[in-house]
N, C-alpha and C positions, 0 to 999 in steps of 0.2 A: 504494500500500500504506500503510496507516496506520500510525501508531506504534506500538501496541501487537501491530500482527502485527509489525512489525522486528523489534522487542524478542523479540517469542517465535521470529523463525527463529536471531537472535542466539542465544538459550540455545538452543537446538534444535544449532546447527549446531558449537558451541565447544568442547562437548567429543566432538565426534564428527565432525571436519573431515576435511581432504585427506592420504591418504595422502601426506607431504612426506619428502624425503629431500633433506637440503640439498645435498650436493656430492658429485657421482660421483669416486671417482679415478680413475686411469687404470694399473693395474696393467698390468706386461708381457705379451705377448701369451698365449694358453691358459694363463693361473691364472686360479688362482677366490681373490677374497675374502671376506671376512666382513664385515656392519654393523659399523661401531666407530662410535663419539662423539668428537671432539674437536676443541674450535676451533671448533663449527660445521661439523666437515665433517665428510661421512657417506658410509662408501663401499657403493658395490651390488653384490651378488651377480653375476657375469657374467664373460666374458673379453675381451670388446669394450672398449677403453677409447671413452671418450668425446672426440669432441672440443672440447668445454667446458673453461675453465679451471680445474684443481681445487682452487688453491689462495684464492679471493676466499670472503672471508667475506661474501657477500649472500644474498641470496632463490632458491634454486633449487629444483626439482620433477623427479621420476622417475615415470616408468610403465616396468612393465615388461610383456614380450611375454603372460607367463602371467596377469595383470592385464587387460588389453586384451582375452584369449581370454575371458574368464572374467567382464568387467565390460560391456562396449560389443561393442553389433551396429554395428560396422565395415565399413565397406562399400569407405572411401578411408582414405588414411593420415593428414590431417589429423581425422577422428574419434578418435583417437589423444587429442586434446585436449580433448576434451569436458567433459571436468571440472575442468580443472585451474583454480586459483584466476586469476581477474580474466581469463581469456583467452575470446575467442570467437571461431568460423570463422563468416564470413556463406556457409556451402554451402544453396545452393538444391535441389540434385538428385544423385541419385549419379552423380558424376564431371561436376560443377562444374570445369572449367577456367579462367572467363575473369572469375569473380566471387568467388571463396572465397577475400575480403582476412582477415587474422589481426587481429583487434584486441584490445589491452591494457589497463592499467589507466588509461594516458593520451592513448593512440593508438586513433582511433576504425579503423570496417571501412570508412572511403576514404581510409586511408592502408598502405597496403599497404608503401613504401619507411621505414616506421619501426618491422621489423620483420627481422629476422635469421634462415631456416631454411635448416640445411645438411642432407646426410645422408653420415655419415663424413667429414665436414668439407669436402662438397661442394656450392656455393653454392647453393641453390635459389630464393632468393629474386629476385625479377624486380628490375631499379632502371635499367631502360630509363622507367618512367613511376611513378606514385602513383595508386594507387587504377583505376581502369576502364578503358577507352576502345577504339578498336578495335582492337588490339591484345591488348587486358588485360594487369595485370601481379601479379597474387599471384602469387605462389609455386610453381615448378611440381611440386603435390603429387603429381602422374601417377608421376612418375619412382621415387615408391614405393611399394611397397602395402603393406597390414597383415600379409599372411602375411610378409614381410621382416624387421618389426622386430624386435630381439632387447631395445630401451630408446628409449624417448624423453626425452632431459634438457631441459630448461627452467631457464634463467637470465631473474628480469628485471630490467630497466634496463641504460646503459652504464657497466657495472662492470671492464670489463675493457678494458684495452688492446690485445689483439689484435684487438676488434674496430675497425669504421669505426662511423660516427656511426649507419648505420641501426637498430643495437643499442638505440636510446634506448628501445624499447618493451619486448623480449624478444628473447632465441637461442635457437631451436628446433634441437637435434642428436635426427636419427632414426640410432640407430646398429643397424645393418642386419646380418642373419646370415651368421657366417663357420662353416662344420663343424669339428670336429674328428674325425672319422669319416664312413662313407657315411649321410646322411640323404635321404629325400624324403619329398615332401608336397603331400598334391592337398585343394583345395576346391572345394567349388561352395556357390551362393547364389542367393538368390532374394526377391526384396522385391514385395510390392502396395500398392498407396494408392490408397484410395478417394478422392476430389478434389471437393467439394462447393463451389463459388463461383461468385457471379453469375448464368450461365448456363452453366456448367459441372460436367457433371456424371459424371465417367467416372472410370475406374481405371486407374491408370497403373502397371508391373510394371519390373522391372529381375531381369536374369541376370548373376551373374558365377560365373568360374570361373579356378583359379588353381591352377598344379602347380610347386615347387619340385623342385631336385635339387641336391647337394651332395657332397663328400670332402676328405680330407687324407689324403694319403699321404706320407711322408718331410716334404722342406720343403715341398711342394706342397698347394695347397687351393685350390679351386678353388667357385663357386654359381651356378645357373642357375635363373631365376626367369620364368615368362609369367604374362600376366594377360591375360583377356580382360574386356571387359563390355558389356552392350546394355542401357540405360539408355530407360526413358523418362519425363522430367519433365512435371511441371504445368505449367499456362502462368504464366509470369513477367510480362506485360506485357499492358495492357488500351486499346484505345483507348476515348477519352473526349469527351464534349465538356459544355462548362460549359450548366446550364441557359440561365443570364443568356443566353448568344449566340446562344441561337434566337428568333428573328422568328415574332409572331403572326400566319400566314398560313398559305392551303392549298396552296401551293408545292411542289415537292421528294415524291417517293415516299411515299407512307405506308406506316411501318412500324410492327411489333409485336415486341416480345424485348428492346428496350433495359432496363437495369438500373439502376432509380437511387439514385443512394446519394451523400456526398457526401467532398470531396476531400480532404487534409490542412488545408487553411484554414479548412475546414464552409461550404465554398462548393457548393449542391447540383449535379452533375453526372450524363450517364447514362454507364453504359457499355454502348462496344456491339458488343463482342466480345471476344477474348481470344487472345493471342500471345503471339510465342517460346519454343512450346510443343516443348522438341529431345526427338527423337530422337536418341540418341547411341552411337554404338559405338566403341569405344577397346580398345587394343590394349599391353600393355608387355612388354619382356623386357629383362632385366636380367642380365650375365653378370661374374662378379665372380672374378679368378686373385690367387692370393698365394703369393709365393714367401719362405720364410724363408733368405736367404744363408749366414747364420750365429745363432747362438743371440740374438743381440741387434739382427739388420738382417735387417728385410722390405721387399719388395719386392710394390707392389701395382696393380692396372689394374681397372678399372671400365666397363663401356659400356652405357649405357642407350637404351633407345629406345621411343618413345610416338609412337602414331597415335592419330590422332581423326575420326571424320569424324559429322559431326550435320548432321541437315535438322532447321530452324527452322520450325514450320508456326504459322497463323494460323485463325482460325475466328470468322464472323459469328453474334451471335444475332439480329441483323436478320431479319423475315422479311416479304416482300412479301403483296397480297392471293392470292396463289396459293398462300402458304407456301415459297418459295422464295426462299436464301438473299438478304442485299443486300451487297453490297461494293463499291459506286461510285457517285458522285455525288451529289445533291440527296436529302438525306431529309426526311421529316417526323414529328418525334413528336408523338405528344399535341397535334397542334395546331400545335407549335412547328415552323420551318423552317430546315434549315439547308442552308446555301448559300453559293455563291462559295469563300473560303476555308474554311468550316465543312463545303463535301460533299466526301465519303469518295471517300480518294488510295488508291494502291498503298502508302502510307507508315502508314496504318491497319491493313492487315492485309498486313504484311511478309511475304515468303517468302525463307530465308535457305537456303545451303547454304555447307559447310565442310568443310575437307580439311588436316588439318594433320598434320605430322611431323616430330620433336624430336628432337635426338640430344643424347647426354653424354659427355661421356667423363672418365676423371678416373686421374691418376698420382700415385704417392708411393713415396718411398724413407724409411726410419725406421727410426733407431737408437735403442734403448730399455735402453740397460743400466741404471736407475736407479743410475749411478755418479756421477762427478764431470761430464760433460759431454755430454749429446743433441743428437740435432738432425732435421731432415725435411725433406724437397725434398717438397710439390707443388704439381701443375699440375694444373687441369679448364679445361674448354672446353665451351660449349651452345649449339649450335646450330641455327635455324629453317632448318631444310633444305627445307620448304612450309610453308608458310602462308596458304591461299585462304578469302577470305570473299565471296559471292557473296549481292548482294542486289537482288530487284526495283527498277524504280526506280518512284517517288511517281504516273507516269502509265502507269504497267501493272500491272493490277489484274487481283486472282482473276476467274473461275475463268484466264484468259488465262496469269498469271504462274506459274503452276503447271506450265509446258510450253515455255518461252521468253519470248521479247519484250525491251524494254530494261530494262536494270538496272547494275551495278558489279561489278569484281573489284578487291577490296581485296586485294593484296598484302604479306607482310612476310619472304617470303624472303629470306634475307642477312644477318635480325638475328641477336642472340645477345652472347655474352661470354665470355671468356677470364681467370683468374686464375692467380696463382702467389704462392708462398708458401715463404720460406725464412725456417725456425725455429728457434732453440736454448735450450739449457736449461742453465743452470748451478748446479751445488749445492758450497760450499765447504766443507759437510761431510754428503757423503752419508752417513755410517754415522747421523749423528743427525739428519737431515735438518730444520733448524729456522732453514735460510735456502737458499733458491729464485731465481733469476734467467729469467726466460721475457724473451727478446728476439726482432726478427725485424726482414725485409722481405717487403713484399706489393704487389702488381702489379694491380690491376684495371679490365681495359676492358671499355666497353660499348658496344655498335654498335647503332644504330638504321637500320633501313633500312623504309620501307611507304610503299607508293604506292597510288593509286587510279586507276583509269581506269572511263572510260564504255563500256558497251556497248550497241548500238543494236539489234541484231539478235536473239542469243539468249545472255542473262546466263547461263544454266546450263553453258555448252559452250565460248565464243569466248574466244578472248584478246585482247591487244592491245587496242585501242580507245585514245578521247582519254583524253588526261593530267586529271585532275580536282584531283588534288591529288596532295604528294608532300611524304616530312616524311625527312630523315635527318640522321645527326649521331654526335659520337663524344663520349664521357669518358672520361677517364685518369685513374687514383690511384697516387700513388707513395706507400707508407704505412712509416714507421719507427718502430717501438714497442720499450719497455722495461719490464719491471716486475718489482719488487722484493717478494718474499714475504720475511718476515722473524719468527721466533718470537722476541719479545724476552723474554719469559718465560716458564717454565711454563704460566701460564695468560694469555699475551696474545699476541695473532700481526695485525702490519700487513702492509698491500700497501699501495706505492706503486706509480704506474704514470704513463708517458706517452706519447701515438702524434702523431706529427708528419705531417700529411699535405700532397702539393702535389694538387690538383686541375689538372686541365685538360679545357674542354670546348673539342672543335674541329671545324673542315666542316660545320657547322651551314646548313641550307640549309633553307627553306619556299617550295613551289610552290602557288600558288594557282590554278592552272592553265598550259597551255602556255606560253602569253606571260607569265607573272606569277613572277617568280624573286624570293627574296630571300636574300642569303650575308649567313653571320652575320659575325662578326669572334671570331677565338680570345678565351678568356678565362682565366685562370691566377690562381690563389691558393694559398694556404698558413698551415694553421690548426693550433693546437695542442690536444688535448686530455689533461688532466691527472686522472686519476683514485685514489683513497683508501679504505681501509677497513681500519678495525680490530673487532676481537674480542677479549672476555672472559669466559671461562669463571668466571662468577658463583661459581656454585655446582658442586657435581657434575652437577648434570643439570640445570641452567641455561646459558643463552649467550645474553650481548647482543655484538651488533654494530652497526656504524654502517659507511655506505659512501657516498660523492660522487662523480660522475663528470660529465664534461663531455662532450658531443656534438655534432659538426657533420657536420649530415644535408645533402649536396648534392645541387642540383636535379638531375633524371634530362633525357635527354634529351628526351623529351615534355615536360615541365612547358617546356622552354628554346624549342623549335622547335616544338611541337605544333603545328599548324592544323587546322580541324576546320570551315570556313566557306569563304566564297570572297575576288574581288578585295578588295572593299568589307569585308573583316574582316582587314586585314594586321597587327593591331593585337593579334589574337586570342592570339598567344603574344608570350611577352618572355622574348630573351636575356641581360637582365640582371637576372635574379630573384639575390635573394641566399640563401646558404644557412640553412635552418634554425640556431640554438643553442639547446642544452637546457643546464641545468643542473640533475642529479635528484640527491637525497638518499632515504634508506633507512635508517633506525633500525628494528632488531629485537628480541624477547626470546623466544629457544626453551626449551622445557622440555622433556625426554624422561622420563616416569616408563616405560619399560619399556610396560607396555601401551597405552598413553592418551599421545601428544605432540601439542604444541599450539605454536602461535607466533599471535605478536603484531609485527604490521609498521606502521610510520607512513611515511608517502613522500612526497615533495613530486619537483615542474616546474616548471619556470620555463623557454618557450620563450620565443626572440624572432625575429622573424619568422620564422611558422609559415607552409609555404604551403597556399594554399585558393584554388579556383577562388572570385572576387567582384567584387562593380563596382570600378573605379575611374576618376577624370578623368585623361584622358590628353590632355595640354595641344597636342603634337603635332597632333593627331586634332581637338582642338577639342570631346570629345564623350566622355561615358562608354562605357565598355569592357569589358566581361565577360569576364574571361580568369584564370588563373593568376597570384597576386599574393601577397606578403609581407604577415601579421597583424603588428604591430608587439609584442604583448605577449600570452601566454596563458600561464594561472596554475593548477596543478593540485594538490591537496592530497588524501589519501587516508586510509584504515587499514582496512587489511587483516586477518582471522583465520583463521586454517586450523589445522585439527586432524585425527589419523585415531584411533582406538581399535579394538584387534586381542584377541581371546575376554577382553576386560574385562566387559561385561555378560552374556554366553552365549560357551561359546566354540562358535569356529568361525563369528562373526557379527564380521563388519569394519564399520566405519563410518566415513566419509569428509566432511568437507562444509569450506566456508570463503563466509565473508560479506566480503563490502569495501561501503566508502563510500567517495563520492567527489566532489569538489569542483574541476569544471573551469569555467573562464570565462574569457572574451576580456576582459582588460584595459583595451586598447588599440587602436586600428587604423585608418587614415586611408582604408582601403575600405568598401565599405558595400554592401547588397544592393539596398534601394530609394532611401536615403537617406542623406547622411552620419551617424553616431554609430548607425545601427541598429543594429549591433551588441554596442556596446562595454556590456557588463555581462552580456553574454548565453553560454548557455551551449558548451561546446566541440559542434562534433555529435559522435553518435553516441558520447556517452559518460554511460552510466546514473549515477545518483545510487549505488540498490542494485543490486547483482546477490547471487546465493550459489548454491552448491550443495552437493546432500548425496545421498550415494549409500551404500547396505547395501548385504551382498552376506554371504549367508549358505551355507556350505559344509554342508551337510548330513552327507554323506563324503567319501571320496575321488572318488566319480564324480558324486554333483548336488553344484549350486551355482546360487543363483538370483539376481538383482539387482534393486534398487530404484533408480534414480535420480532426480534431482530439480533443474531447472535454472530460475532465476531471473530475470529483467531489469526494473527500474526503466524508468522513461520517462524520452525521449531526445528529440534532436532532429535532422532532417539537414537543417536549411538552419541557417546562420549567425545571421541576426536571429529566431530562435528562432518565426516567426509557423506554421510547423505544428504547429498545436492539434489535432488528429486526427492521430492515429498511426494508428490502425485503420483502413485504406485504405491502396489502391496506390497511392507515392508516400509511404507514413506510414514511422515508426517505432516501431514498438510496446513494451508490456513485454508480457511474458508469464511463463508458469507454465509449463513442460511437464516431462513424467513417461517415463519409459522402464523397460522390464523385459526381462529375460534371462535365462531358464532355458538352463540348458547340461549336457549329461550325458555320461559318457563312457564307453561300452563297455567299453572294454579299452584298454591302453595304445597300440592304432594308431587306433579308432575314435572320434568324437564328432560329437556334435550338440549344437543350439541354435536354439530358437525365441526370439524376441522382438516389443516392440513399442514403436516408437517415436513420442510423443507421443500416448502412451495417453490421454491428455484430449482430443486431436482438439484442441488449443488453435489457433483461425486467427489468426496473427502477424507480421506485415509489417519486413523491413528495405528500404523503395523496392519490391521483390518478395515475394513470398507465399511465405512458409516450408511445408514440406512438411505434408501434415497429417495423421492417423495413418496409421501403416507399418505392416505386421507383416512381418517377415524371420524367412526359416529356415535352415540352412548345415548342411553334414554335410562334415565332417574326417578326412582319413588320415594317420598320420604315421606315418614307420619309423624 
């Protein structure tokens, strides 16, 4: 994008940014509050409190339920986010489970553990691994859906003490519906996308469908919530092969259909075919009881549960002299031959199948008298109760793999994690409440367990088989926090803050196979993180702040024990990575003129050893090594602007947008991709210079309301020495431009509907996979 279009989405987007609402409070349970101003903190309409801290003066963001109905064709909970300043979900498909990492304004989408989503302050975030793998570890957005939410709050950076180091990016709380009376509420949906790539030319449709039910009667309330949906994505993954590696000879099949185009490096390649094309059906229900003991002590239970089950299909556009598909062996294009390791495996055109089911559960006990002294007991637990990945293996090829033969069952049953959390609140003068005490302890393990074995016979059916590999391991956090809200004046209010944590990772174990064992050796540490921010109400309807926080983000069990190769790769994980340290800063200036609020943010990072899968010499080994490794230095600087304007220019026309810049580079760092220093000056991945967006939404009456959005991204990079120069390709990073619209209309007060269209520009734009490409969705609503 050239400078003089920056300039023009800058004025374009500044005085008409993101509906922001700096900080939810947390009012006692069924009251409703009113918007106030003060300090920077801004409380939301609702009875839920949130669980976000309410009293840090930094940068936070709100949606609420009627916003979301009424702005975004939602399909998942993480679309929820779609607009919110500097934040992106990399979802591929409706009900994306194993790739839809959150990234921020300095955390790219393959790092997934430097990011914080609870829902009712229940942990959702994965920190078994970072970023992909077979396993996957974003966020498990399943466990909520969109008809649930009552608010989505957004904090970012590590501002607050109650959190752990993964906060360094953002904290996502989806705070989820509780009744106060009998409610229900049914939807159904429906989405189509025409799919135009390559050799690719179909339509791919997704259903869902979703009935709430709800009461409160005396102390009791109780929510019951299903979701179904039958999903089917584009293909994600292309096999390929480099022009350069074919051999001028008439060898090998000759075929016709290959696609050629060229790679992220503009190195020309064909493609020649197209994969991981899921079918996916998924299933949730969600039942949620609350008991009020007494006027200031509830008591509450949670249990979630998510099926998945998708078949991964694969499709040649190879075609032989007969017109009959090719999926093995020796081919020939144009001349070229390729052969030996260049002819096509069962590993070109995978056949995946999948069966997973997640449980949650989650307890709290909570005293809320906003008097002299609070406090909260809970506990959640999530657990892989199944988890089967079943995949052909590289020498059983279509049409054969489609019906048995050999292949793998990747197991991860057993994983999951357990937290607890004991909280309190102290206020030494609650009638004027202008000093706050939030302290606690917090408990969080994480269990890895996923093995692999070989199957000889029939990969879709058999169990058992050889040991191929096998990765398990545990972490412990013992975490002690304190912090100090404090209004020293009228118009000035600090938080100091400090959380003390001991890590421990232990049982650390990587099988390389049957005979190939390696036990790790416990490791234990204990790091402090010290966090700050003050506020000053300028003016009347000004407010600068400032906020510093420190963060240590510890390696996950995958980064420590992963293996993902065989004997001859023992080398592949390392149990002594150290942990991440950030040090972020956050200067702001808000202004609320009543119609028209706008804010002005400056941010800075400073990590040290970041970790990033990269080479490095491993003296041991005698020989460079490719694995998960520590960046010695990455330096990120920002400025942010977000504004929203409410019937200032028409009424009954809202307008929403915010623009960041951003300035991320590796420093430093004694690993390197092809060479030593390739990297160092180069950019972070997967973090745009520009992004912005800007969304209308004009209410006509009380029953239409129509939406414009408008989403942004700069050009990026996801390898480290920054050499992919194509982004436009699988395997790229793209920027793009795309546009969405939403008409919504509403009956009567139990009926509505809503057409929309997503990526109304058909924009085709890659993060490593191919983003969806226009959608139209339509959804009809009941609610009593």
């Amino acid at each position: 994008m050239h400078h003089r279009h920056l300039a023009a989405a800058i004025a374009l987007a500044w005085p008409f940014a993101a509906h922001t609402q700096t900080a939810p409070s947390a009012p006692p349970p069924d009251t409703d509050t009113l918007s106030t101003k003060e300090l920077g903190m801004v409380s939301v309409s609702g009875a839920r409190p949130t669980s976000l801290p309410t009293q840090i003066p930094t940068t936070m963001h709100s949606i609420t339920r009627d916003d979301i109905a009424t702005t975004i064709n939602a399909t998942d909970s993480e679309d929820a986010l779609k607009y919110f300043p500097s934040l992106l979900v990399r979802k591929r498909y409706i009900g994306d489970h194993n790739h839809a990492i959150l990234s921020s304004r300095a955390s790219g989408t393959g790092n997934s553990a430097r990011s914080a989503v609870y829902a009712d302050g229940i942990l959702l975030s994965n920190y078994l691994g970072n970023g992909v793998g077979g396993l996957s570890f974003p966020p498990r957005w399943g466990l909520v859906t969109p008809e649930e939410i009552d608010r989505v709050d957004v904090m970012y950076g590590p501002f607050s003490a109650i959190y752990p180091g993964n906060s360094v990016g953002a904290v996502v709380d989806y705070v989820t519906r509780m009744p106060k009376k009998l409610e229900a509420h049914v939807k159904v949906g429906y989405v189509s996308q025409p799919f135009d790539l390559y050799g690719t030319h179909s339509t791919y449709r997704a259903w869902q469908s979703s009935a709430s039910l709800g009461s409160r009667e005396g102390g009791w309330s109780w929510w019951l919530n299903v979701n179904h949906t039958d999903s089917q994505g584009q293909p994600l993954t292309f096999p390929t092969r480099l022009l350069s590696n074919g051999v001028a000879s008439n060898s090998g099949t000759t075929v016709t259909g290959a696609a050629l185009d060229a790679n992220n490096a503009n190195q020309p390649w064909y493609v020649l075919g197209s994969a991981t094309q899921y079918n996916t059906k998924q299933d949730h229900l969600k039942v949620k009881l609350a008991y009020d003991v007494n006027a200031t002590l509830r008591a509450s239970y949670v249990l979630g549960l998510w099926q998945n089950e998708s078949e991964g299909n694969s499709a040649s556009y190879l075609r032989n002299a007969a017109g009959q598909p090719v999926t093995s062996g020796a081919i020939n294009i144009n001349g070229r031959s390729f052969t030996g390791n260049q002819a096509l495996t069962g590993g070109d055109f995978p056949v995946t199948r999948e069966k997973l089911l997640h449980a949650m559960h989650g307890f709290s006990l909570k005293q809320n008298t906003r008097g002299s002294f609070d406090w909260e007991v809970a506990a959640s637990l999530y657990d892989y109760v199944r988890d089967d990945k079943r995949q052909n293996a590289s020498s059983n090829t279509q049409p054969n793999a489609l019906t048995g033969g050999a292949g793998t069952l990747a197991d991860g049953s057993g994983t999951g994690w357990h937290n607890l959390a004991l909280k309190g609140t102290w206020r030494p003068d609650p009638l004027l409440n202008t000093h706050v005490v939030d302290f606690g302890y917090q408990l969080d393990d994480h269990k890895l367990r996923y093995q692999t074995t070989t199957l000889t016979r029939n990969y879709l059916q058999d169990q058992g088989g050889t040991l191929a590999s096998n990765v398990s391991g545990n972490t412990r956090m013992h975490s002690l926090y304190a912090q100090d809200t404090w209004k020293l004046a009228p118009r000035w209010k600090t938080v100091l803050g400090l959380r003390a944590e001991q890590w421990e990772a232990s049982d650390g174990r990587t099988d390389f196979s049957a005979s190939s064992v390696i036990h790790h050796p416990t490791r234990r540490g204990v790091w402090y993180s010290p966090k700050g921010a003050l506020s000053w109400q300028w003016l009347d309807d000004t407010v600068l702040k400032a906020s510093v926080g420190r963060a240590v983000r510890m390696p996950t069990v995958n980064e420590l024990y992963g293996a993902t190769s065989t004997t001859n790769s023992q080398f592949i994980n390392d149990p002594n990575l150290r942990p991440e340290r950030s040090r972020t800063t956050e200067l702001s200036a808000e202004k609320d003129m009543g119609q028209v609020r706008t804010r002005l943010t400056w941010f800075t990072e400073q990590t040290r050893d970041a970790l990033y899968s990269q080479t490095v010499y491993d003296a041991t080994a005698n020989r460079n090594i490719g694995r998960v490794q520590n960046i010695d230095h990455i330096a990120t600087s920002g400025l942010e602007m977000a504004a929203s304007s409410e019937d200032a220019l028409l009424k009954g026309l809202q307008l929403q947008g915010s623009v960041t810049c951003t300035d991320s580079k590796i420093k430093s760092n004694r690993g390197f991709v092809n060479a030593p220093t390739d990297t160092d000056g180069r950019w972070q991945p997967n973090i745009p210079r520009w992004r912005a967006t800007v969304v209308g939404t004009y209410r006509v009456n009380d029953r239409w309301s129509g939406t414009l959005g408008v989403r942004y991204s700069g050009r990026q990079y996801r390898t480290l020495n920054n050499t992919d120069a194509n982004g436009s390709t699988y395997m790229g990073v793209s920027q793009f431009v795309s546009a969405d619209v939403r008409i919504r209309h509403r009956f009567d007060q139990q009926w509505s509907a809503a057409i929309g269209i997503d990526n109304l520009n058909n924009k085709k734009y890659w993060n490593f996979h191919p983003y969806p490409q226009r959608s139209y969705t339509a959804e009809l609503s009941f609610d009593l």
